[in-house]
C-alpha positions as CSV (number, residue, x, y, z in Angstrom):
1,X,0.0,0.0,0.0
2,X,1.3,3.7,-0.8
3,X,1.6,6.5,1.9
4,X,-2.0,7.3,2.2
5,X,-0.5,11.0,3.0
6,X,0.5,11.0,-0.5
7,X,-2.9,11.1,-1.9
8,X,-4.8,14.3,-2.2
9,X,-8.0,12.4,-2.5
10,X,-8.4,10.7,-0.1
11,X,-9.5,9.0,-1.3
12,X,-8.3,6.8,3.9
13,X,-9.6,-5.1,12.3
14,X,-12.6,-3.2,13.3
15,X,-12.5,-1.9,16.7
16,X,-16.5,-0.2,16.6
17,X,-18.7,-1.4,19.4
18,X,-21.6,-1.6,16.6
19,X,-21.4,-4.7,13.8
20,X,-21.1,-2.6,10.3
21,X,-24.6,-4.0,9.3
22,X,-26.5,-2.3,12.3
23,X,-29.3,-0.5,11.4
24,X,-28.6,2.9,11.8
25,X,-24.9,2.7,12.5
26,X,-22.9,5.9,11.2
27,X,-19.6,3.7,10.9
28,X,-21.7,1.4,8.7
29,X,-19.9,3.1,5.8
30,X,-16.5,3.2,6.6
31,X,-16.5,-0.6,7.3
32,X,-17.9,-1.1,3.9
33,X,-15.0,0.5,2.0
34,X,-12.4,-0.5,4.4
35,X,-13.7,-4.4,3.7
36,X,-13.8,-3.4,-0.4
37,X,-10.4,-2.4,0.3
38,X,-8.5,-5.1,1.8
39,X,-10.3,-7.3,-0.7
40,X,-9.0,-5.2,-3.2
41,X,-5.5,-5.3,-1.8
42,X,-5.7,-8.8,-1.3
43,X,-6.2,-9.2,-5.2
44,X,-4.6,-6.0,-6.6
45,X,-1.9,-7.6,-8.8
46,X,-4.4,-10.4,-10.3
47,X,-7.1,-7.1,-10.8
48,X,-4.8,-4.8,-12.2
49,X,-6.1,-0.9,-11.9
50,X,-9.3,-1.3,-14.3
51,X,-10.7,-4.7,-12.3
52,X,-9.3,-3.0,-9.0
53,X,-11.8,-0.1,-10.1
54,X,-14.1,-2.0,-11.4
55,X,-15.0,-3.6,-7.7
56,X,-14.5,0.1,-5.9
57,X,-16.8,1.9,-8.3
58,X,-20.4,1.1,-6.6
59,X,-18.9,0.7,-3.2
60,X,-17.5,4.6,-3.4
61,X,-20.7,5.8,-5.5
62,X,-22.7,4.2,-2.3
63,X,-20.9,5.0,0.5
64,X,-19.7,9.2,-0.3
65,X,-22.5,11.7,-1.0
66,X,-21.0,12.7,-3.8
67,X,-23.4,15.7,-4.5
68,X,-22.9,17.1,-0.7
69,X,-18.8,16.4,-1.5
70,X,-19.1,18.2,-4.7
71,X,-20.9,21.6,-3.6
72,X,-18.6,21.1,-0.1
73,X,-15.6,21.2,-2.3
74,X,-16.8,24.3,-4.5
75,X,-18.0,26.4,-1.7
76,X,-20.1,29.2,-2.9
77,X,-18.9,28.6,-6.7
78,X,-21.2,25.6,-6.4
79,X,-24.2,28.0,-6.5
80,X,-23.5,28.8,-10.5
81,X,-24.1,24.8,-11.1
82,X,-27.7,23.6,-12.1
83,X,-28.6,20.4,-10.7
84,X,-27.4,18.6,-14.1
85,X,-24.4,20.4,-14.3
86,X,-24.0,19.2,-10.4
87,X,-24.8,16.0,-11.2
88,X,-21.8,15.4,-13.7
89,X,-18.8,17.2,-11.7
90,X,-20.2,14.4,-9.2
91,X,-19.7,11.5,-11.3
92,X,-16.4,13.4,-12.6
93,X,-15.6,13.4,-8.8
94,X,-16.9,9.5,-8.4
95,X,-14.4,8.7,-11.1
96,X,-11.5,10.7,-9.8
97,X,-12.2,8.9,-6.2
98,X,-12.3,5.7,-7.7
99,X,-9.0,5.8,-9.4
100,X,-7.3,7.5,-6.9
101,X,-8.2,4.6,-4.2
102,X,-7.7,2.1,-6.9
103,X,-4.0,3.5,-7.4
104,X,-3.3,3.7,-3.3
105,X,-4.9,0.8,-2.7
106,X,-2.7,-1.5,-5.3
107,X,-1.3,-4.6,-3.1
108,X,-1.6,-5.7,0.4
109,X,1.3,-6.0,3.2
110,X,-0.5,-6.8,6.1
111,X,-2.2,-3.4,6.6
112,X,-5.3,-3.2,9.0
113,X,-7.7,-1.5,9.4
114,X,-9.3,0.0,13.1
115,X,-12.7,1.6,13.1
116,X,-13.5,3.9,16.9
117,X,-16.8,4.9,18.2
118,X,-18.5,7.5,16.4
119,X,-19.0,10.7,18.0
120,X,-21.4,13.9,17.0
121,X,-19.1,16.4,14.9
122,X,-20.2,20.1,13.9
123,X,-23.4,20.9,11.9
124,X,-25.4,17.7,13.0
125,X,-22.7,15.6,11.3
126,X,-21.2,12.8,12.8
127,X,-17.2,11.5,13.0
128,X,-15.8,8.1,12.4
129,X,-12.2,7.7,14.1
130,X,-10.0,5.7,12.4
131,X,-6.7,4.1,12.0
132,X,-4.7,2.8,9.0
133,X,-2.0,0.5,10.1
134,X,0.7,-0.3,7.9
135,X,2.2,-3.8,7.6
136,X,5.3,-2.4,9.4
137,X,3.4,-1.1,12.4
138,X,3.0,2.9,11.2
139,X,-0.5,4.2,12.2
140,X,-2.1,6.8,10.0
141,X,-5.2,8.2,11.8
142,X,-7.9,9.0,9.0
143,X,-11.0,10.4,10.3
144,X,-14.7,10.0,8.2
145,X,-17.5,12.8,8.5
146,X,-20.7,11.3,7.7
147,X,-24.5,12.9,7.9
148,X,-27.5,10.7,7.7
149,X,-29.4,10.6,4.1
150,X,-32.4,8.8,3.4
151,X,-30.2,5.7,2.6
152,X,-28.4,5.5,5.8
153,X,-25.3,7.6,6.7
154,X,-22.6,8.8,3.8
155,X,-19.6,10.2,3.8
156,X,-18.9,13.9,3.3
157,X,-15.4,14.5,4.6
158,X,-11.9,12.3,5.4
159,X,-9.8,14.1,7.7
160,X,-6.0,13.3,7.3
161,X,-4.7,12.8,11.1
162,X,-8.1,14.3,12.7
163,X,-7.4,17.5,11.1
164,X,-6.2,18.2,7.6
165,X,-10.0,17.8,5.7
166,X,-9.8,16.6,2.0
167,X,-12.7,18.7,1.4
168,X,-10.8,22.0,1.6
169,X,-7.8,20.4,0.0
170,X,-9.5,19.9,-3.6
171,X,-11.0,23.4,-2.5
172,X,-7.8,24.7,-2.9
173,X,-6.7,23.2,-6.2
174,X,-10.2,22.8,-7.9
175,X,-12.1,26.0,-7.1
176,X,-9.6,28.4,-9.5
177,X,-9.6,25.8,-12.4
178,X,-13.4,26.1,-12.4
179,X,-13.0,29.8,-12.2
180,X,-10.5,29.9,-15.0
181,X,-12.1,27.3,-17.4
182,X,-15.6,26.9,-15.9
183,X,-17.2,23.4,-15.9
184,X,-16.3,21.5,-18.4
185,X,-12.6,22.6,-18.0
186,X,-12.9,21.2,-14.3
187,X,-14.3,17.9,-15.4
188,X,-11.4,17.5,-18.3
189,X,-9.1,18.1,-15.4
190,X,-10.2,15.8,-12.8
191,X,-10.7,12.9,-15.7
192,X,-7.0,13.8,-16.4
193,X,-5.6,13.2,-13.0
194,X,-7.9,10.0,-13.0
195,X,-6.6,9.0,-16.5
196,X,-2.9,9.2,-15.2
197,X,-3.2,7.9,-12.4
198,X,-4.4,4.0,-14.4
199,X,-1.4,4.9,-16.8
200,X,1.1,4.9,-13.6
């Protein structure tokens, strides 16, 4: 597995009191793509990057709120987007996810992975603590926001060791390409990065 720091994405054993099927649970999520992902690891080399993000595709397009990441990430730039236009910087999003976690997520060396308790974060959302520990003992604490959608809970936000929030990372670098080249500029650039990222 690559430094997780490394990615600006993320996109990222369990310890939670509450099984990951529990009706209701707000950690319900992050067990789901912490599962994919071992599974993945455990079969990267035989998937390669396209069957790798083949079998992270519909996990990541259930588990994130894309839409809610999306106008997050854009911040008051998001109000100039109609819900279409919305609705494909998402799936330009999904796919940028998907390949980024696909490239991270490559081979397994004994990582684990420890989900905490959840506990209530700001605006009604809630937090998932977690841990990502490497096959040589290194602990990378990444952190889940999640709010509660008709579906269950999604996630919203990963927060790299409790604090740095991906969300206003990609704020950083997105918000002035859609500025400068508006929408469909945005989406060639995030289908770019994804597009390198499968040629690595």
């Amino acid at each position: 597995m690559k430094s997780i720091l490394a990615a600006t994405a993320l996109f990222l054993a369990a310890l939670c009191g509450l099984p990951a099927t529990a009706e209701g649970n707000p950690a319900a999520p992050v067990h789901k793509l912490y599962d994919t992902l071992t599974e993945v690891m455990k079969q990267g080399k035989e998937l390669g990057f396209q069957g790798r993000s083949n079998k992270l595709k519909p996990v990541i397009a259930s588990i994130y709120d894309m839409p809610a990441v999306t106008k997050a990430t854009l911040g008051l730039a998001a109000n100039k987007l109609s819900p279409e236009d919305l609705a494909k910087l998402s799936e330009a999003n999904t796919r940028f996810s998907v390949a980024t976690y696909a490239d991270q997520f490559s081979s397994f060396g004994g990582e684990k992975f420890e989900v905490g308790e959840p506990h209530p974060g700001a605006n009604g959302a809630m937090v998932v603590p977690s841990v990502i520990v490497g096959g040589d003992g290194t602990r990378n604490a990444i952190d889940y926001v999640v709010h509660e959608t008709e579906g269950g809970w999604s996630i919203t936000d990963v927060l790299f060791n409790g604090s740095i929030s991906q969300v206003a990372v990609r704020r950083s670098e997105l918000v002035p390409i859609f500025r400068q080249n508006g929408l469909d500029g945005l989406i060639n650039v995030l289908d770019t990065k994804a597009a390198a990222l499968e040629k690595k």
